[in-house]
C-alpha positions as CSV (number, residue, x, y, z in Angstrom):
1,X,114.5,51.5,78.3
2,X,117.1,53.7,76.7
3,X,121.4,54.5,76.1
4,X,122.4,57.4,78.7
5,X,125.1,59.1,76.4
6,X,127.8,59.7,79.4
7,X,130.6,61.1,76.6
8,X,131.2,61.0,73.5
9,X,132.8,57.1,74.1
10,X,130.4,56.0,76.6
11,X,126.8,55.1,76.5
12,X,125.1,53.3,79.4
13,X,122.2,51.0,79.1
14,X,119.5,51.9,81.5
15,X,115.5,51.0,82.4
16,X,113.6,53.3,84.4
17,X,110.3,52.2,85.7
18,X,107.3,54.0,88.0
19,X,107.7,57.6,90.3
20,X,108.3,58.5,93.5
21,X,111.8,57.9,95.4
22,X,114.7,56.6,92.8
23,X,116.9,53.6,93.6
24,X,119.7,52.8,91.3
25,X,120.1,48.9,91.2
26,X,123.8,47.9,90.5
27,X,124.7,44.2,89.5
28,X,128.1,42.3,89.7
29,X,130.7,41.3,87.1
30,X,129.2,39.1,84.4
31,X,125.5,40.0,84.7
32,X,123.5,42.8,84.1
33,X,120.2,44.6,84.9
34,X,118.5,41.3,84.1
35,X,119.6,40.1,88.1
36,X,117.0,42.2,89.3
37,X,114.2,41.3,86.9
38,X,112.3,40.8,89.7
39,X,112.9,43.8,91.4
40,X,110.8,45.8,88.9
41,X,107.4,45.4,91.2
42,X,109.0,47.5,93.2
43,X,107.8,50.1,90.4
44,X,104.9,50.5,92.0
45,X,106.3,52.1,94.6
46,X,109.3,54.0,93.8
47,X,111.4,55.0,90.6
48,X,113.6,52.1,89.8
49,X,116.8,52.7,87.8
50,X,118.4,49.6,86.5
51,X,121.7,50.3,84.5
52,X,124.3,48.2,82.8
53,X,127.0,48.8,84.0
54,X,129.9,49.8,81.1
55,X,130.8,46.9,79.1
56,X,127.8,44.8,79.9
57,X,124.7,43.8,78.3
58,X,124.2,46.8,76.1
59,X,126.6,49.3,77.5
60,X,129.7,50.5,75.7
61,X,132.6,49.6,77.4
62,X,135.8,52.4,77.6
63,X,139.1,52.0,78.3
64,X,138.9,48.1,79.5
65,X,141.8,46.9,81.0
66,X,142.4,50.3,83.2
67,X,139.1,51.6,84.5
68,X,138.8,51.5,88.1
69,X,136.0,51.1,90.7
70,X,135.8,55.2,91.2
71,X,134.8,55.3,87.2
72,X,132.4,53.1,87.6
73,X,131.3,55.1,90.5
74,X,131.3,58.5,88.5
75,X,129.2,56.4,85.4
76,X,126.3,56.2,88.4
77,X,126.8,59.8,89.3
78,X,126.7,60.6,85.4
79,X,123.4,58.6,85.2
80,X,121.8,60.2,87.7
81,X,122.5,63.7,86.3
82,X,121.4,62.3,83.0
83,X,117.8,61.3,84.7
84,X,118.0,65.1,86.5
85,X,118.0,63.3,89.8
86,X,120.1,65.3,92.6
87,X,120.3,62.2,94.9
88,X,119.1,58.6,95.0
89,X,118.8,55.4,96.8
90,X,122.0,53.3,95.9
91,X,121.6,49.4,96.1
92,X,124.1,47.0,95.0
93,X,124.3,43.4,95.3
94,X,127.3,41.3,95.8
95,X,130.3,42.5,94.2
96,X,128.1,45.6,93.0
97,X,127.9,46.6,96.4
98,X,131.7,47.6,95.3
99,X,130.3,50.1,93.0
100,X,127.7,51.1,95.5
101,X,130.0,52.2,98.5
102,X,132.6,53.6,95.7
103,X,129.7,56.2,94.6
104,X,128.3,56.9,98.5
105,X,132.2,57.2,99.6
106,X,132.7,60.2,96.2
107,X,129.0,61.4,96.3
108,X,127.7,60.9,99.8
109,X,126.0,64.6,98.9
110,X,124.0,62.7,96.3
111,X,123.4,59.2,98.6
112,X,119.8,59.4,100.2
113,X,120.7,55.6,101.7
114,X,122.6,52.7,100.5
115,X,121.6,49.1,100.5
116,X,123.5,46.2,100.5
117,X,123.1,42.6,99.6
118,X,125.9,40.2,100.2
119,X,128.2,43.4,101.1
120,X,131.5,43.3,101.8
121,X,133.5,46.3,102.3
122,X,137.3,44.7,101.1
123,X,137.7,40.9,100.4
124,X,139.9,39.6,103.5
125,X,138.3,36.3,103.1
126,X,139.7,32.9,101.9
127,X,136.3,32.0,100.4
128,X,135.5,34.9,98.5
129,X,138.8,35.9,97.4
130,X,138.8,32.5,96.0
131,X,135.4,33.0,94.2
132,X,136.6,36.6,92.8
133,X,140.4,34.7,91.5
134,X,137.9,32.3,89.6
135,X,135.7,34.8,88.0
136,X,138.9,36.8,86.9
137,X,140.2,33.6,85.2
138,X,136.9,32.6,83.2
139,X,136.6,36.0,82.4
140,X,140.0,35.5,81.0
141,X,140.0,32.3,79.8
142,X,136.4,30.9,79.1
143,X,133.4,33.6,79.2
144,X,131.0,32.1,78.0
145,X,131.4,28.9,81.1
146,X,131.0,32.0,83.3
147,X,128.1,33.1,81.6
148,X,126.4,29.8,82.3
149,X,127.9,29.5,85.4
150,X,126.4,32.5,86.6
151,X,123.1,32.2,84.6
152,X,122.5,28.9,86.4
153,X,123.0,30.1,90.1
154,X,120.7,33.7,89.5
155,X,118.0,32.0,87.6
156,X,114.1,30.5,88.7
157,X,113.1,28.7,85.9
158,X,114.2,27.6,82.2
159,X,112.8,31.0,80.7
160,X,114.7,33.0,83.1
161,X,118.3,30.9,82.1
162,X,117.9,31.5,78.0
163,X,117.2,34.9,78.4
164,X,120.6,35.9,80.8
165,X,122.7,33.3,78.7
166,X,121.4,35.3,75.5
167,X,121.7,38.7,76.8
168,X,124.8,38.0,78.8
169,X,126.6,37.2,75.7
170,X,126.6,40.9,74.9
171,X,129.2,41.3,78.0
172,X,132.6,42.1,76.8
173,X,135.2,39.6,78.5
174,X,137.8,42.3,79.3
175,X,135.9,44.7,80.9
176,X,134.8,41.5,83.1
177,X,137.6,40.5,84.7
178,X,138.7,44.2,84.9
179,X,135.5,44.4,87.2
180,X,136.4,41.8,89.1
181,X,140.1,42.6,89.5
182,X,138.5,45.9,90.7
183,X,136.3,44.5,93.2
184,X,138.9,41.9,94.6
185,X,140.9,45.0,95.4
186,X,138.5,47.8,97.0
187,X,138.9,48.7,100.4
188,X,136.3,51.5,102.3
189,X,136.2,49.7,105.9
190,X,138.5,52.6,107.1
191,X,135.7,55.3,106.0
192,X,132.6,53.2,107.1
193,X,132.3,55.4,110.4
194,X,131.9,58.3,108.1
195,X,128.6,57.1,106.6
196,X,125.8,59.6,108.0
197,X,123.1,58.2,105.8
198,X,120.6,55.5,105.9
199,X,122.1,51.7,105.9
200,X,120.2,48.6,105.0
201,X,122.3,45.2,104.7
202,X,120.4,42.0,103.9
203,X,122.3,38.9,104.0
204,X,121.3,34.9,103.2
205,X,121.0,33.2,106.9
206,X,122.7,30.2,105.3
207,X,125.6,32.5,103.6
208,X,128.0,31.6,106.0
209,X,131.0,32.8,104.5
210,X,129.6,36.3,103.7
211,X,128.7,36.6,107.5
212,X,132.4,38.2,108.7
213,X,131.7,40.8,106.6
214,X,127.8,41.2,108.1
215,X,130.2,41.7,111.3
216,X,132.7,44.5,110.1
217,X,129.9,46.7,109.1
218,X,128.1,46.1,112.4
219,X,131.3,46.9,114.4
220,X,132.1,50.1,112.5
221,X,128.7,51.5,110.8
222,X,126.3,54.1,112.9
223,X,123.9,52.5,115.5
224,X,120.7,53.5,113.5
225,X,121.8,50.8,110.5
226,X,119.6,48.2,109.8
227,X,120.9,44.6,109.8
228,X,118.8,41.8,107.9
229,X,119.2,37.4,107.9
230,X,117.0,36.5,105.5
231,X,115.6,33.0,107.0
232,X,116.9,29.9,104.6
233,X,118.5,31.8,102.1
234,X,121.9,31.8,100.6
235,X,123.5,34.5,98.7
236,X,121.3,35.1,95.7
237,X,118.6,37.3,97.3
238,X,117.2,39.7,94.9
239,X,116.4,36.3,92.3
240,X,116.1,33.3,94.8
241,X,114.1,35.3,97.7
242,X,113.0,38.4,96.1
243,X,109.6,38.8,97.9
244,X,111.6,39.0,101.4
245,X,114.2,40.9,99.5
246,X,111.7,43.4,98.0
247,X,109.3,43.5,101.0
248,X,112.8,44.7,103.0
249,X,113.4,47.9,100.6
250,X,110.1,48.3,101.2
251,X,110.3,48.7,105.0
252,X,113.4,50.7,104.4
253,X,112.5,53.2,101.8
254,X,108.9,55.5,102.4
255,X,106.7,55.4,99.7
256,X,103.5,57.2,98.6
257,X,101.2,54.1,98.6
């Protein structure tokens, strides 16, 4: 655990656990590095990097209301160079899948695979450009029902809830809704033919509204990506199904042991 000083302005909030291959873990609008609390077995196998991103949990935030996606990107990039890591494994989930594709679009150089939960490479959906219009107007207008509104659908027991609602309080509300506003707007479905590297996307079977999205990226990505229904499951993977989730990485990623 430890503050990455990316400027003068900026520190990011990071935990780094076990050797071997890094993945960076990168969380939606509103949570944190806590979403993957259950990703950190996967220590045992690799070098897990879990950032906050700017302006949540116990990152500094900069510049609010105008960052874009791309910044957020370059905060990654900035992170890794802080570690002295030359490349790693990108993995976002949901709405940080945004982040995720931002960075492998501006440093594919740097990108040894991506991972995907609940991607989405634009939002061209009713359904989720409804969800994204809702979290941009609690984050506007009542953060903290967002914070429980989140908490409650990314937790497995009453443990797990206090200690997201508690930590998630740290979040500042502007940089928030600029992250969703940011999201809702990103568009790299005209540059996924470009993508050379490994591609792992792992979707809920019961997700039905995140599956036209499963179906852009099969019509455009190389023939070599790897496409994953997890059986039963809706969209919170890495909390709700994190063994099937984790033992997926593990297929995907080589590891020492």
């Amino acid at each position: 655990m430890a503050l990455a000083g990316l400027t003068s302005e900026l520190q990011i909030y990071y935990e780094k656990l076990g050797t071997g291959a890094p993945i960076v873990f990168l969380h939606p609008p509103g949570m944190s590095h806590l979403v993957f609390k259950y990703q950190r077995e996967l220590a045992a196998y690799y070098q897990t990097i879990f950032p906050d991103c700017r302006g949540h949990g116990r990152s500094s935030t900069k510049d609010p209301e105008s960052f874009t996606i791309w910044d957020l990107a370059d905060d990654v990039a900035s992170l890794l160079d802080h570690l002295l890591l030359e490349e790693a494994y990108i993995c976002g989930y949901s709405a940080g899948g945004s982040v995720a594709q931002a960075f492998v679009q501006k440093y594919p150089h740097r990108t040894k695979g991506l991972i995907l939960s609940g991607g989405f490479s634009q939002v061209s959906t009713f359904a989720l450009k409804k969800q994204f219009q809702t979290g941009i107007r609690l984050a506007k207008n009542a953060p903290a029902l967002l914070n429980q509104i989140l908490v409650s659908t990314h937790s497995n027991s009453p443990e797990d809830r206090k200690e997201k609602l508690s930590y998630h309080k740290q979040t500042d509300p502007k940089t928030c809704q600029r992250f969703y506003q940011e999201s809702l707007s990103f568009q790299c479905t005209d540059h996924l033919k470009e993508w050379r590297f490994p591609l792992l996307f792992i979707y809920g079977e019961q997700a039905e509204y995140m599956h036209p999205y499963r179906r852009i990226y099969a019509r455009n990505v190389h023939a070599k990506a790897k496409f994953v229904l997890i059986n039963k499951a809706l969209h919170q993977l890495p909390i709700k199904h994190y063994a099937s989730f984790n033992a997926e990485i593990k297929k995907f990623i080589p590891c020492l042991t």
